[in-house]
C-alpha positions in Angstrom: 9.4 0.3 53.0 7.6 3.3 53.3 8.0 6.3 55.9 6.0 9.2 56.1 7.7 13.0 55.4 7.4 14.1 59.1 10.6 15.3 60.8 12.2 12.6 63.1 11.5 13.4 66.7 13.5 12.2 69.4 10.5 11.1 71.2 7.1 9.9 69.4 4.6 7.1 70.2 5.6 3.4 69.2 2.7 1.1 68.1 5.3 -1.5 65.5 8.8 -2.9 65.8 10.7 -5.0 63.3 13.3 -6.8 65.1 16.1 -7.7 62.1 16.5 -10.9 63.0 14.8 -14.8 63.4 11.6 -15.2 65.1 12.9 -17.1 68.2 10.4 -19.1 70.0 10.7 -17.3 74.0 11.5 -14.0 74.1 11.6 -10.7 76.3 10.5 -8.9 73.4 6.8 -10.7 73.8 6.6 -9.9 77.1 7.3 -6.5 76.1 4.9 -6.5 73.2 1.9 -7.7 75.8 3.0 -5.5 78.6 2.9 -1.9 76.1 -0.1 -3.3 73.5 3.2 -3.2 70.6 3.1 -5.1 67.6 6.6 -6.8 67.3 7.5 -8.5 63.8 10.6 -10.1 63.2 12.3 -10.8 59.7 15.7 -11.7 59.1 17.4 -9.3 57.0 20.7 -11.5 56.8 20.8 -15.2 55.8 23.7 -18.1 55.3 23.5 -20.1 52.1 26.0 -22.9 51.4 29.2 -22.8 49.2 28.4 -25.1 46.1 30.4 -28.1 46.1 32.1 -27.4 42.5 32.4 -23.5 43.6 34.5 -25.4 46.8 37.0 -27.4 44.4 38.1 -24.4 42.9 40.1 -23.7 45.9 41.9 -27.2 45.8 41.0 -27.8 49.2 40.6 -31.5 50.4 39.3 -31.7 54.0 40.2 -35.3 54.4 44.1 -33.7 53.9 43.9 -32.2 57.5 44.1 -33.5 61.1 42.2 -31.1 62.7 39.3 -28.5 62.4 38.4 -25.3 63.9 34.8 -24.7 64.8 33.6 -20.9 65.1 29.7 -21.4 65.2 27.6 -23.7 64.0 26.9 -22.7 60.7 30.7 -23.8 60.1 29.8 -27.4 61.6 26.8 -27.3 59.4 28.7 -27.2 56.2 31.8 -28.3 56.9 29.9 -32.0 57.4 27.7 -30.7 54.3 30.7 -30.4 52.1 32.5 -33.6 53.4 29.3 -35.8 52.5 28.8 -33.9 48.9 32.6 -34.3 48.4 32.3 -38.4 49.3 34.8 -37.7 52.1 35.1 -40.1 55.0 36.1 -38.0 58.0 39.1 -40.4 59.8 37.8 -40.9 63.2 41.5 -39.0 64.5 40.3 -35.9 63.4 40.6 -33.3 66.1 37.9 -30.6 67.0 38.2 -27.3 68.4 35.3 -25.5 69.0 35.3 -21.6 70.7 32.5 -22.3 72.9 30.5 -25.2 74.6 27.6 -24.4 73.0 29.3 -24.9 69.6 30.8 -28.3 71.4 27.6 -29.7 71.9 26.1 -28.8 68.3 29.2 -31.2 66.9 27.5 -34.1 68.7 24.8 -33.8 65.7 27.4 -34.9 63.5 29.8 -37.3 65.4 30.0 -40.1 68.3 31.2 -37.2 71.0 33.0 -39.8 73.0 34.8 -41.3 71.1 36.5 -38.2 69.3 39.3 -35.5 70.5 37.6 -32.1 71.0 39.1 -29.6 72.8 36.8 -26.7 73.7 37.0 -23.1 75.0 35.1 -20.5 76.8 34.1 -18.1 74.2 37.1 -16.7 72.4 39.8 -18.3 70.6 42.1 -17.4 73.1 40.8 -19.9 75.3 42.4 -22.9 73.1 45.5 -21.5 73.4 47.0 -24.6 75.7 45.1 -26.5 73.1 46.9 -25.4 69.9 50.5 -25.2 71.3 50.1 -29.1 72.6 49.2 -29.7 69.1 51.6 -27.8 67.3 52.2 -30.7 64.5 49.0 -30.7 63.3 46.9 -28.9 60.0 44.4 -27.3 60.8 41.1 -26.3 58.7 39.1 -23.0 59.4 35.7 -23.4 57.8 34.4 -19.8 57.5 31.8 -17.7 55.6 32.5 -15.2 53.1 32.9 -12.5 55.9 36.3 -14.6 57.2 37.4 -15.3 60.8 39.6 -12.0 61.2 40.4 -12.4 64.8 40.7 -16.0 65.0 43.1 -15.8 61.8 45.5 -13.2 64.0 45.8 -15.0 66.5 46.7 -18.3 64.8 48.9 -16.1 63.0 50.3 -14.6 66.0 51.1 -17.9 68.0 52.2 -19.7 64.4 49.6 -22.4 64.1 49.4 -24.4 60.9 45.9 -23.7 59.1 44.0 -23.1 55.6 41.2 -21.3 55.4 38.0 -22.4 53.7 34.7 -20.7 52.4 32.2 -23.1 53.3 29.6 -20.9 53.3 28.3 -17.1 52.8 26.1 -14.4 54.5 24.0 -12.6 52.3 21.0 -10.0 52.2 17.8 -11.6 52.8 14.7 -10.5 50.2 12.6 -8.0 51.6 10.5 -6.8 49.1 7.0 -7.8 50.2 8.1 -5.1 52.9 7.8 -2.4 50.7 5.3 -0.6 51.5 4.9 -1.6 55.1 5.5 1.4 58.1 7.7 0.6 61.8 7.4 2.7 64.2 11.2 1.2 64.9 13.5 -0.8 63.0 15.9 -3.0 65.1 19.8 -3.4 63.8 22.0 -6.2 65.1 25.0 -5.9 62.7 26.3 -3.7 59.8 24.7 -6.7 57.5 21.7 -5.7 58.5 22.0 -1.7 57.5 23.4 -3.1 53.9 20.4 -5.9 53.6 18.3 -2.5 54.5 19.9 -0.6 51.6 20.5 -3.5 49.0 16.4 -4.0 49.7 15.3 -0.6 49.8 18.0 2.3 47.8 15.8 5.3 48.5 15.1 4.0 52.2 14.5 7.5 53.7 14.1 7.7 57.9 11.6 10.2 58.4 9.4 9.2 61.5 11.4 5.3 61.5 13.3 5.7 64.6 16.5 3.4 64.8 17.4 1.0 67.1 20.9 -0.5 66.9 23.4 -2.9 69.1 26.3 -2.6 69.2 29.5 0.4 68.0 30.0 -1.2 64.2 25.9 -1.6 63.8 26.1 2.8 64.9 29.0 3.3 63.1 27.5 1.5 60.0 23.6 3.2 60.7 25.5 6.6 61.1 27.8 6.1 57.7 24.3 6.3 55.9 23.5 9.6 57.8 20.5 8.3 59.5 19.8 9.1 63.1 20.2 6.3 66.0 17.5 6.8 68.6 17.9 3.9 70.5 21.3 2.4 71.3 22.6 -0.5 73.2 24.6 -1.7 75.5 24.9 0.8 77.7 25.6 1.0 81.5 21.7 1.6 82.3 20.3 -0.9 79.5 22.6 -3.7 79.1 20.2 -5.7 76.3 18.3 -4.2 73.5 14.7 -5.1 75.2 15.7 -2.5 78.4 16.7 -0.1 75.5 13.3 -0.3 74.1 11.3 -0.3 76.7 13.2 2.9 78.2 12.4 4.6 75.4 8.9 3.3 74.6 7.8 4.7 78.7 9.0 7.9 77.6 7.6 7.5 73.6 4.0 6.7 74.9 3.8 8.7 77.9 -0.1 9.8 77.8 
């Protein structure tokens, strides 16, 4: 990825964003690509591949030998049922679910009869299941997980003393990006500290220049400022709440004529 050797000012034109992440199929960021005459790519610098199954036996873990699961997203559902069917296990139709959010909820209906099975389900954080966990104190709980962990769902099963294993199920890891090697963005988006280390595994001379940086979020700065590149674009704040407003505030300063 190439960058020309102009200093990086504050404010310069935008023609080209690369938004870090999945195409997604609606968007505000088309409306703000017709609306400004932009060119808005999006590659994901970040992807999930699955734990092989013999890499999974090495950790002795059976999930047939617990009585209930704990759903954090739905890359966990994914391969938790992925790793049951390559393992020849026959989920008992007593196993408990507890998924963080509804939307995770409704995902597990891809994989089970919904009415007929125990799932207890919270608002967003794991907090929520609180009730939940102490009414089911006497059961064993499986956390499927990526290689990243669950750090504050694990404290705070730790902290109200619920029964549980962890298992790697599955692992985020830098995308390839090398056809983008000698491709220019007026801005790069950032969503995650993944993201910066995808950028850097991809790319070890990446040099800003004239790239201004957009990031989301304090540990996608902290992580875009540990590289000692500038951040020209930053959200949430009080005046733009999603990265979109961020852009388009600067973009109607950028391409003032």
């Amino acid at each position: 990825m190439s960058a020309s050797n102009a200093e990086v000012k504050k404010y310069k034109k935008v023609k080209t964003i690369l938004i870090s992440q999945p195409k997604p199929e609606r968007s505000p960021y088309y409306t703000l690509e017709q609306k400004y005459g932009l060119k808005i790519d999006f590659r994901p610098f970040i992807h999930v591949e699955g734990v092989t199954e013999k890499e999974f036996r090495k950790n002795r873990i059976r999930p047939d030998e617990y009585t209930a699961v704990i759903f954090t997203s739905r890359n966990a559902i994914e391969h938790y049922f992925r790793m049951c069917e390559e393992m020849r296990i026959k989920i008992s139709q007593d196993m408990k679910y507890f998924c963080l959010s509804e939307a995770i909820a409704r995902y597990l209906q891809k994989f089970i009869v919904y009415r007929k099975r125990k799932v207890f389900v919270g608002k967003r954080n794991i907090e929520d299941l609180a009730n939940y966990f102490n009414k089911h104190k006497s059961e064993k709980f499986l956390l499927p997980c990526s290689n990243l962990g669950a750090k504050p769902v694990v404290e705070f099963l730790e902290k109200i003393g619920v029964n549980y294993q962890e298992a790697m199920m599955y692992r985020t890891v830098s995308s390839d990006l090398s056809d983008l090697r000698d491709i220019f963005y007026d801005v790069l988006v950032f969503f995650s500290p993944l993201g910066i280390k995808s950028l850097y595994e991809n790319f070890p001379d990446f040099k800003q220049n004239d790239t201004r940086i957009a990031v989301y979020g304090s540990s996608t700065s902290a992580a875009v400022e540990e590289r000692g590149l500038t951040i020209n674009i930053a959200a949430p704040s009080p005046e733009t709440p999603s990265m979109t407003m961020a852009l388009e505030k600067y973009i109607q300063e950028a391409n003032k004529k």
